[in-house]
N, C-alpha and C positions, 0 to 999 in steps of 0.2 A: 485349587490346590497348586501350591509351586512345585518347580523341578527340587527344589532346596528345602522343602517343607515335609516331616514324617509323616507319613500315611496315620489318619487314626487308628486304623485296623493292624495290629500286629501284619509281619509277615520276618518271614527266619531272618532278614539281616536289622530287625528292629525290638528283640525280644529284650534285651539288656533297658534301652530307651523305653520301652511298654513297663517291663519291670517298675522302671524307677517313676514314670508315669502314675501307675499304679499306687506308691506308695504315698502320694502327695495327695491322692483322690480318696476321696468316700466311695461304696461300693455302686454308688449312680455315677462317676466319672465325673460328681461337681468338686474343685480344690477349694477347701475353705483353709485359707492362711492367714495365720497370724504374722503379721509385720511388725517385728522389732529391731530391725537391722540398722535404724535411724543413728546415725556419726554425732557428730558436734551439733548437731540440735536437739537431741536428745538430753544431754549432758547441762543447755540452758534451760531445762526444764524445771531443771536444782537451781541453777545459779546464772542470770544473763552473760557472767565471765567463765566462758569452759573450763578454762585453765584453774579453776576456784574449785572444780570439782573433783576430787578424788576417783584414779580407777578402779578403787575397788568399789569406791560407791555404787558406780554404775552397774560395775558386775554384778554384785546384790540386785540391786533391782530389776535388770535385765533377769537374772535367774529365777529373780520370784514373780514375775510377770510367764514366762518360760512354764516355770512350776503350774500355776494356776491356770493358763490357758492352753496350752497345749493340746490335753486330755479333751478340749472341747474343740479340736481346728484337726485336718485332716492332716496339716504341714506348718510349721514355723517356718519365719525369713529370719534369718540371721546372720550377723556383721561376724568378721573375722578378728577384730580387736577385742570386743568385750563380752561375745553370748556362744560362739561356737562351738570353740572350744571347749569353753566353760559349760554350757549347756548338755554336751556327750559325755564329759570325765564325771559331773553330779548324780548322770542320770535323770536331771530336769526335763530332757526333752526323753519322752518315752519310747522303747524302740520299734512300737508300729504308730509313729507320728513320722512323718515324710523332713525332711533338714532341705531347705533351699539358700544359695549363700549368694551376694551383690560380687562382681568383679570388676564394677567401676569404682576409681579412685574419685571420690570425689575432694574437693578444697573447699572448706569453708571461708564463706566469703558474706556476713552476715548485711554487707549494705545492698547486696548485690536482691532482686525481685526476687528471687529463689532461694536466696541464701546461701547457693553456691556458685564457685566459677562453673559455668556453661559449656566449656572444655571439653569432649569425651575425653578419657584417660579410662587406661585398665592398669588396677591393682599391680603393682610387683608383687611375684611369689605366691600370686591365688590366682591360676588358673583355672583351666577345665579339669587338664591332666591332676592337680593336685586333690580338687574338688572331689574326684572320683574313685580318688587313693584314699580320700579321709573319710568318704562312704558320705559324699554329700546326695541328693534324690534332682538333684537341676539347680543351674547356673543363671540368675538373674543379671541384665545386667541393664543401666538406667540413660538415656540418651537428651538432652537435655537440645528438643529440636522443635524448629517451625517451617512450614514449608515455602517461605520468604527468605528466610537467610543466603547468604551468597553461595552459589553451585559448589564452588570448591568446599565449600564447611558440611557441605549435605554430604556431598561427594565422599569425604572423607568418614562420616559419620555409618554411612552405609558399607563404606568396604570394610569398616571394622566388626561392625557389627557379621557381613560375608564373611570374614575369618575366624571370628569368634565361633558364630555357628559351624563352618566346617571342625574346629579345633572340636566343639563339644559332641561333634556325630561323632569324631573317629574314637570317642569313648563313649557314645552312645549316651549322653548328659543329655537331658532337655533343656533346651535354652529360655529362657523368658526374655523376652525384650521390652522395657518400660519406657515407651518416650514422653516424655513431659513437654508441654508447649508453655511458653515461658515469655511475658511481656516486656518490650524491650522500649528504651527513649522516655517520652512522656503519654506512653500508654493507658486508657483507661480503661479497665475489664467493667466498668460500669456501662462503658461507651456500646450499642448496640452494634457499630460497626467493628470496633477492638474483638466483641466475643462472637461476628461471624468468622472475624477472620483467624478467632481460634477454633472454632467448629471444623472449618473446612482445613486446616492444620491438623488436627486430631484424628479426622478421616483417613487424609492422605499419609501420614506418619502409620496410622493403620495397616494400610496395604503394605506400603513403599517397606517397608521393618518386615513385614510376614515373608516378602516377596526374598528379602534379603537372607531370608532363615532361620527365622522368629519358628521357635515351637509353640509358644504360647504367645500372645500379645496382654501384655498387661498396660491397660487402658485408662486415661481420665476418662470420665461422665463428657460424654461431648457438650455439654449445655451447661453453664455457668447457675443456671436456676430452673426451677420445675413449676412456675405459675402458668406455665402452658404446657400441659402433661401430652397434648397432643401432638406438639413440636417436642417434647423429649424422645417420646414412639417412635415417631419419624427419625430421629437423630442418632437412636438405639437401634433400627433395622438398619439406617445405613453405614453405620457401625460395625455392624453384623456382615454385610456382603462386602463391607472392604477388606475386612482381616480375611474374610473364606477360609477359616480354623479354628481353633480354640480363642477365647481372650474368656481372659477375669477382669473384675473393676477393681480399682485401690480407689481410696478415700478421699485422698488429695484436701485432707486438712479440714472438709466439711462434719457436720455435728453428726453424733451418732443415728438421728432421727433424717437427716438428711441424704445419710448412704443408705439407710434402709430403705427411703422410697428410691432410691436412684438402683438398689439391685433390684427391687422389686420391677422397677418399669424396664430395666436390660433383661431380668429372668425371662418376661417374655418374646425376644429378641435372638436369643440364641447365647447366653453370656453362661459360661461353663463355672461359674461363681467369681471368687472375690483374694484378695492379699492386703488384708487393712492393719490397720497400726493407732494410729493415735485419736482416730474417732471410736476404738474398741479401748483402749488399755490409757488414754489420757485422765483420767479420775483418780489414776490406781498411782502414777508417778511423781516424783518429786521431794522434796522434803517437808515428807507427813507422818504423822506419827502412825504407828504400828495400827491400832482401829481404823482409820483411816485407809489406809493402804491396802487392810483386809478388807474394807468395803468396798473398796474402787476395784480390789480385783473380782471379788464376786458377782462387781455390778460387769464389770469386763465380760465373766464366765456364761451370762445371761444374754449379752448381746450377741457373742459369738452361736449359742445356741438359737437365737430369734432369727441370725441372718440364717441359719441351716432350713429354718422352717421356712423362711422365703421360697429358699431352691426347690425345695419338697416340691418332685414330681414335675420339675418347670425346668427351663433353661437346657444347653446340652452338654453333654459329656466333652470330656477333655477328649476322649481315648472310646474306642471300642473294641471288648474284648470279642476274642470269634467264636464262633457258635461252634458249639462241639461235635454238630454233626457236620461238621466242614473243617477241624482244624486237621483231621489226618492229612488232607487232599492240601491244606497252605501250609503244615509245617509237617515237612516230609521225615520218613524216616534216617537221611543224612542230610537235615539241617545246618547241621552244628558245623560241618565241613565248610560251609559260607558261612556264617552266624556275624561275623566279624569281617567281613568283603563291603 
């Protein structure tokens, strides 16, 4: 546990952060989130030219995605252009479902490995402060890092990610930190050497992010494939001891049947569950007719419930709430006089 890191166990200056903790979780402390906050590659999911796609299209979709999953995910992720909003004003997003929102700006950059420029940047106009005026439950935010890049770019990656975290304690916001390892030059992730040197990037990004004041770590699958389930175990406990707190898994574009095993062998490892997106709701998007779109969300609604039975009784809590025969003695009766200290 870091200097910079929330205690899991409530105590009087962390009750607002347990609170909003709380509402992102199922009553085991595992978060199962739905991830739809995906920007301009979402958008060529209709149309390989973004610009060809209409935003109201998007919004539709996003909201009827929103609609249908939701109801089965403890928290949605949501963008600040096309579902956030939109998703509170419809009542799509239901109000004991947890709102998590991105406040990196990302550029689309479709020649680029990733898709986008590598950059951190934070959003204008969507900070912590606002996040918690709009009654958002915790601030994601996405880091697009390896632990080879030049010192000044780590450097730089970490102190913002330091100020972000302070910004979202002093409104008690849980942070999420997502770092993505990201191949660079004439890289091959086929290359057995390219995917240690993204293992041991995944790890370190682990720590070095939690240390920095990562409430949550939101994590790739250290292993590029699972034909050695014995090397996944081993890559998912060390995993586990690098973050030393909460992490969830995201999908990172693999098939639905692929994140299933990949939570299944993190559940037991210590992984507090998941924030996926396009290996859960990819069926249901694009431009398909009305049957169609009903089927792909219902097959969505199925997966979302399959990854829940995963967690069932495995994996561990984001948060722990305190025992009632102890909360007199940690949350005194002038609490509230510090609550906010």
């Amino acid at each position: 546990m870091t200097a910079l890191s929330t205690p899991r166990t409530p105590t009087p200056s962390t009750i607002g952060h347990h609170r909003r903790l709380a509402r992102i979780c199922d009553q085991a402390g595992h978060i199962r989130t739905m991830a739809i906050d995906h920007p301009e590659n979402y958008l060529t999911l209709f149309d390989p030219d973004p610009s060809a796609v209409a935003f109201e299209e998007v919004v539709e979709s996003k909201l009827e995605m929103v609609r249908a999953l939701a109801p089965h995910s403890t928290s949605v992720l949501l963008d600040p252009v096309w579902s956030f909003g939109q998703a509170v004003a419809t009542g799509a997003v239901p109000g004991d479902v947890g709102v998590i929102s991105g406040i990196e700006d990302l550029y689309y950059a479709p020649s680029s490995a990733v898709g986008f420029d590598t950059e951190l940047r934070l959003r204008p106009g969507w900070d912590p402060a606002v996040l918690t005026t709009l009654g958002a439950d915790a601030a994601k935010l996405v880091v697009f890092h390896r632990e080879d890049q030049p010192e000044a770019v780590r450097a730089q990656q970490h102190a913002v990610v330091a100020e972000v975290a302070d910004r979202c304690r002093a409104h008690q916001l849980p942070l999420v930190v997502e770092p993505l390892w990201f191949p660079t030059g004439e890289e091959d992730t086929a290359d057995p050497a390219v995917r240690e040197v993204r293992r041991r990037s995944v790890l370190s990004a682990a720590h070095s992010f939690r240390a920095a004041g990562a409430d949550v770590m939101k994590m790739e699958f250290p292993l590029l494939d699972l034909e050695d389930l014995d090397a996944a175990h081993e890559a998912c406990a060390a995993l586990d001891a690098a973050v030393d707190g909460p992490w969830v898994l995201l999908s990172a574009g693999v098939t639905f049947e692929g994140f299933r095993t990949q939570l299944d062998v993190a559940a037991d490892h210590g992984c507090s569950g998941f924030m996926a997106g396009r290996a859960i709701w990819g069926d249901a998007v694009g431009r398909l007719d009305a049957p169609a779109r009903a089927a792909g969300a219902a097959l969505a609604a199925d997966r979302l419930d399959e990854l829940a039975a995963v967690l069932e009784g495995r994996g561990a809590p984001a948060y722990t709430p305190a025992e009632p025969a102890e909360v007199a003695s940690l949350i005194g009766a002038e609490w509230y006089r510090t609550a906010t200290e």
